[in-house]
N, C-alpha and C positions, 0 to 999 in steps of 0.2 A: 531594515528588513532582516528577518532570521529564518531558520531553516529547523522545521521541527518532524520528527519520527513520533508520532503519536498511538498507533496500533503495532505493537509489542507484544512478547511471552516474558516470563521467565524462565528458570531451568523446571522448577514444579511443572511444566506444562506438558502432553502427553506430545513426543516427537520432536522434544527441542535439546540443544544439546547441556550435558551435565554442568557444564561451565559456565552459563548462561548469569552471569553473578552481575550486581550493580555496578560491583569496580572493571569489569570485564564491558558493560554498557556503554561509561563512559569514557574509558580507553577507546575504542574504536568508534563512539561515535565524533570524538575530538579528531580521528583519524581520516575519518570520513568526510567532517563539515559541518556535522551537524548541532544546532546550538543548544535546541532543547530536546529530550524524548520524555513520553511517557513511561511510565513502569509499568506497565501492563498488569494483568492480574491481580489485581487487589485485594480480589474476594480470597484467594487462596492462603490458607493459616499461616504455612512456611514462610512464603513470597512475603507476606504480609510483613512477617517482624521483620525480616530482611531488610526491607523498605524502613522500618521506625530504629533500625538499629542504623541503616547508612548512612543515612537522608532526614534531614530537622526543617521542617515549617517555616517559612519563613513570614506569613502570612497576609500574603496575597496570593493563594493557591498557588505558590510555587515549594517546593522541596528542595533540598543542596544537598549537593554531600560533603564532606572536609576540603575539599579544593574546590568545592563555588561552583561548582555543574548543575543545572539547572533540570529537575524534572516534574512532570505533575503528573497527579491522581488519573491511574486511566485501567479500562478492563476490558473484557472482551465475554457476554453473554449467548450461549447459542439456546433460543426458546423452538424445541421442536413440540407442536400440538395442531388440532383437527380443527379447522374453520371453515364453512361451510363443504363439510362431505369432505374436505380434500387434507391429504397432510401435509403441514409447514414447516419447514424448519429454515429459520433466519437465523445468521448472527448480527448482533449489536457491540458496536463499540461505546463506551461509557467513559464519560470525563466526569469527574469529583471534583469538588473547590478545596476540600479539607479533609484530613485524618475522622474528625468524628461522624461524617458524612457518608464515610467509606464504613467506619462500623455500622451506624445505623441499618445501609444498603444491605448487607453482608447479613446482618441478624434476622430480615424479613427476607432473604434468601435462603438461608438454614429453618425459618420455618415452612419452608415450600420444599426441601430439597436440603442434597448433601454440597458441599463446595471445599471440600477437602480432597476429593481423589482424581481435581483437571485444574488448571489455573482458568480453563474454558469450558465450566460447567455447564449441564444443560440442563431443562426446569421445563416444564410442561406450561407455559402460563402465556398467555395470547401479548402478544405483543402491545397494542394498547394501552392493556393492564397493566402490564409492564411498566412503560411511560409515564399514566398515571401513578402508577404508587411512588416509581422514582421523583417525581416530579415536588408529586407531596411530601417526599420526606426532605428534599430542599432545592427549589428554584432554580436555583442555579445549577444543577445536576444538565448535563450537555448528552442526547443519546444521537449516534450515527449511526447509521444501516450499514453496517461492513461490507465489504468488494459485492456489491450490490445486485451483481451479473453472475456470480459465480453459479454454476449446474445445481451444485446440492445444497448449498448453504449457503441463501441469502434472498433475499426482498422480492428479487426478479427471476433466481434463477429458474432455470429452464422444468426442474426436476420437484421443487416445491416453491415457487416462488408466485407470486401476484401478478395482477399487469395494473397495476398504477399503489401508489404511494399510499391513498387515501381507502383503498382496498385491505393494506396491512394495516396502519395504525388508525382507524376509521376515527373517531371524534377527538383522538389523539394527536392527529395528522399536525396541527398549526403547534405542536412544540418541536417538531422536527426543521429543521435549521441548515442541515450540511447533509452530503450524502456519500459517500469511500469509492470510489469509480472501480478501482482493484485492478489490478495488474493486468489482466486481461482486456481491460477498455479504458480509455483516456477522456478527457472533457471533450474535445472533439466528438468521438461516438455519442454523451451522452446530451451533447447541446443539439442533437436531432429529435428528441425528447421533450414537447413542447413541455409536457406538465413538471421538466425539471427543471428549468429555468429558474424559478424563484429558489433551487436549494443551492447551496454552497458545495462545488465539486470538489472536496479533497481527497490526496493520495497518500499513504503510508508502508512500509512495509510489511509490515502483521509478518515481523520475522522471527524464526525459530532459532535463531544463531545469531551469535554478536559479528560474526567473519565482513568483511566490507563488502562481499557481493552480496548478501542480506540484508545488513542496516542501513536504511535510507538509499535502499534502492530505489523505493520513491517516497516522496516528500512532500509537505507543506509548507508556504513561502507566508510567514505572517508580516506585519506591520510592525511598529513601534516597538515599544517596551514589549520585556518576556512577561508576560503577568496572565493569570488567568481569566481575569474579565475582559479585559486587552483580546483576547484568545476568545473570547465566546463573544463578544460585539462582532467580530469581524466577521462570525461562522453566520450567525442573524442575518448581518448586514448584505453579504455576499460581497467582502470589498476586501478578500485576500490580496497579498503580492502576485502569488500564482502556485505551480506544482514542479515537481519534478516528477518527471514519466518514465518507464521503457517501452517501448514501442510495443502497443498489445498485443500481437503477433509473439512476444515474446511470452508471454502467459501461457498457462498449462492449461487453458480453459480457453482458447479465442476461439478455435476453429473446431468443428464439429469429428468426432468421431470414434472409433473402439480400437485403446492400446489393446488388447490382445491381442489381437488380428494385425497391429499396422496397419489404421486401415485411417487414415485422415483426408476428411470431405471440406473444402467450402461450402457454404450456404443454399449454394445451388446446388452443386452435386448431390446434399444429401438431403434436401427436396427433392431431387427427383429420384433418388433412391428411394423416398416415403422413409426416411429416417431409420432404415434396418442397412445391417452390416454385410455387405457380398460375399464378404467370407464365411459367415458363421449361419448369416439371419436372426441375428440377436438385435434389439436395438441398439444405436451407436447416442454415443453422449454430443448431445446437441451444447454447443456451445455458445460463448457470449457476442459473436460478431451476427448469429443466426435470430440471437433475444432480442438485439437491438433493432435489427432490419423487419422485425416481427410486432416492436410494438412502436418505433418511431414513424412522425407525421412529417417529417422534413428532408429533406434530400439531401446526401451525405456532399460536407462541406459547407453549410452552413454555421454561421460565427455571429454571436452576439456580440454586441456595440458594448465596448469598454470592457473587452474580455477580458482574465485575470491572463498575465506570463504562463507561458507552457514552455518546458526546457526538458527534451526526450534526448534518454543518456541510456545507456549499456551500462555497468558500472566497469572498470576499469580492469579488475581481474578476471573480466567474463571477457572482454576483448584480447589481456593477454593469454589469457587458456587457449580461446578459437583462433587467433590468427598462429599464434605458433605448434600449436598442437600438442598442448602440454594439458596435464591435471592440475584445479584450478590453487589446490595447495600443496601443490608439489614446491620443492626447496627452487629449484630455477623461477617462478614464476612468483614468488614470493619475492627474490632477488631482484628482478625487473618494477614489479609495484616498488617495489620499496627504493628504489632510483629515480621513483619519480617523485613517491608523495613522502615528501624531508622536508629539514630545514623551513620549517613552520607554512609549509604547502600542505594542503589537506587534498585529500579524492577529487573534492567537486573545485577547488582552485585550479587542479591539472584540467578534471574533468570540461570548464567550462572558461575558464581565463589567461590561463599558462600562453604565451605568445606561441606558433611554431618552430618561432626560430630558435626561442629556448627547447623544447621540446626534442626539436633535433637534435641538439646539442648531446641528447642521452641517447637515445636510438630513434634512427629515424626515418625504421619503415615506422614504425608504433607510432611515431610522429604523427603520420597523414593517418592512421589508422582512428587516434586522439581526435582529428580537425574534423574526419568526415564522421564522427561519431555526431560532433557538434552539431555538425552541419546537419543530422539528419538523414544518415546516405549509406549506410548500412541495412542493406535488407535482411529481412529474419525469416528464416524457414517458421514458419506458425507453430504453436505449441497445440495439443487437444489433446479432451483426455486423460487430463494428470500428469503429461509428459510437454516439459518445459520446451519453447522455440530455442532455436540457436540461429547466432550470426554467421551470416555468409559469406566470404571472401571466395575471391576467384583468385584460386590459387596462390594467392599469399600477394597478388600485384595491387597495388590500392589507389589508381587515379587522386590527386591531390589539386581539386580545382577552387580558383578561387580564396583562397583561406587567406591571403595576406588581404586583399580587400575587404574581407568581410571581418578582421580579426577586430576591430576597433568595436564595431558594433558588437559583437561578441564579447568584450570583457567588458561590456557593462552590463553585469550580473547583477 
């Protein structure tokens, strides 16, 4: 089993940071846990040599760089255009098998369009279409519907999105494969969802920063060898390892409602508001927990048979920020991660394996703060809106139950 970060930026991309470099990618995702990422951005000129100048073919759609870190071909497409009366705008995730495959893509996207001034360019061309042309220019081209829930951008969202799968990529629908849950909603949410059953629920970061509360903040849990076909049987198949989550509550997108105002509604609330703002009477941004309740046929908690692992994590410097009450790159806070993840421990070995008793051994309120993270038992003020949830601690005191029984089962990661 490996652990891969597949929806990425680079630094070309609008709102990500300058530093954003491939040797900056794989520093922290070594740091992190994670074994392979994608490069994100492909299409983008810059990004692009970067990639041919870091990174050599190895040819099984995988790339290296001079110390053997492992990435593949991947991009991020947002197609906004009018389908019946209404306007869409979805982004797509895109896997490439190869360099020549990526120019190919790249050339019949410069003839539609510019793709020099976003690494997440955006193209007037129906989704579909899309599909098709990608599809024709080589087989094995992989496309995923990105954070699928999101309000403005994406398949379902509230703001231009569909209500079923077969609706956006209509006779295109049977090369879809996988589908990006997104930050905002987990496999749980979206297994209430009869018509998504047959798609492959993966999670990634679609991060704008290399920092480790960004990279693989959530994750995909593949099988076997790193290899690209390896990676696309699995997405077909639906017979991942499993994901790594944060609790969607933690999303800038769960819960319904309008930052300007301060004004954040549950699903009910803002039904019965009729979906306008108290403060203002503006509408309020209906969010992804409102999408799901809206177009699922199944009653929440339901669980398919032979479900893939689900492993819901905070990442580790979002726990030391909230519980001590520090900035999240402030020099103390920096000093605490870094006491923990050494000596050939990465994020997600703290995150998910690290015994308590070693744990404690470093500080040990953070200790139980680590276990009930594990555990699941961290509640999150909800996000909406554009404005991230945070974790809640009652007053810095953090009940520690259970964890020495439960720890065996637990480091089998």
């Amino acid at each position: 089993m490996y652990i891969a970060d597949l929806h990425i930026h680079g630094r070309f991309s609008r709102g990500t940071s300058k530093d954003l470099s491939i040797k900056n990618l794989e520093k922290y995702a070594r740091i992190k846990g994670i074994d392979l990422m994608g490069t994100g951005d492909f299409t983008q000129p810059d990004w692009i040599e970067e990639i041919k100048k870091e990174l050599k073919e190895k040819g099984n759609g995988i790339l290296e760089t001079k110390t053997g870190y492992p990435f593949i071909l991947t991009s991020e497409i947002a197609l906004v255009y009018t389908d019946e009366g209404k306007g869409r705008r979805v982004h797509l995730v895109i896997l490439a098998p190869d360099l020549k495959t990526v120019e190919q893509i790249t050339e019949w996207l410069k003839s539609r369009g510019r793709v020099d001034y976003d690494g997440r360019p955006i193209f007037k061309i129906p989704c579909d279409e899309f599909v098709e042309k990608l599809t024709s220019i080589n087989p094995k081209v992989e496309i995923i519907p990105a954070h699928i829930w999101t309000p403005w951008f994406s398949m379902f969202g509230s703001k231009s999105g569909f209500d079923t799968v077969k609706e956006c990529f209509k006779d295109q629908t049977h090369k879809i494969h996988a589908i990006e849950t997104g930050i905002s909603s987990n496999p749980q949410m979206n297994w209430r969802l009869s018509q998504l059953d047959k798609y492959t629920k993966v999670s990634f970061s679609d991060l704008h920063s290399y920092w480790p509360w960004r990279i693989g903040r959530e994750a995909t849990m593949f099988n076997g060898e790193i290899s690209y076909d390896s990676i696309i049987k699995q997405l077909k198949e639906n017979s991942i390892h499993g994901t790594i989550e944060v609790e969607p509550a933690y999303g800038k997108y769960h819960y319904d409602g309008h930052r300007k105002c301060d004004v954040v509604m549950n699903p009910k609330e803002s039904m019965n508001a009729g979906g306008i703002c108290p403060k203002c009477g503006k509408k309020i941004t209906i969010g992804v927990e409102y999408r799901v309740e809206e177009l699922s046929d199944r009653e929440e908690g339901y669980k398919p048979k032979d479900a893939p692992k689900i492993y819901t994590l905070i990442p580790l410097s979002e726990l030391i920020a909230h519980f001590y009450g520090m900035g999240i790159a402030t020099k103390k806070a920096w000093e605490i991660y870094n006491s923990f993840v050494k000596e050939e421990k990465t994020e997600y070995d703290i995150l998910l394996k690290e015994p308590f008793e070693e744990l404690a051994k470093i500080d040990p309120k953070l200790a139980k703060v680590i276990i009930m993270n594990r555990e699941g038992k961290i509640k999150v003020k909800p996000g909406y809106d554009g404005v991230y949830g945070e974790p809640m601690f009652d007053g810095g005191e953090i009940k520690l139950t259970k964890a020495k029984e439960k720890q065996a089962g637990l480091n089998k990661f």
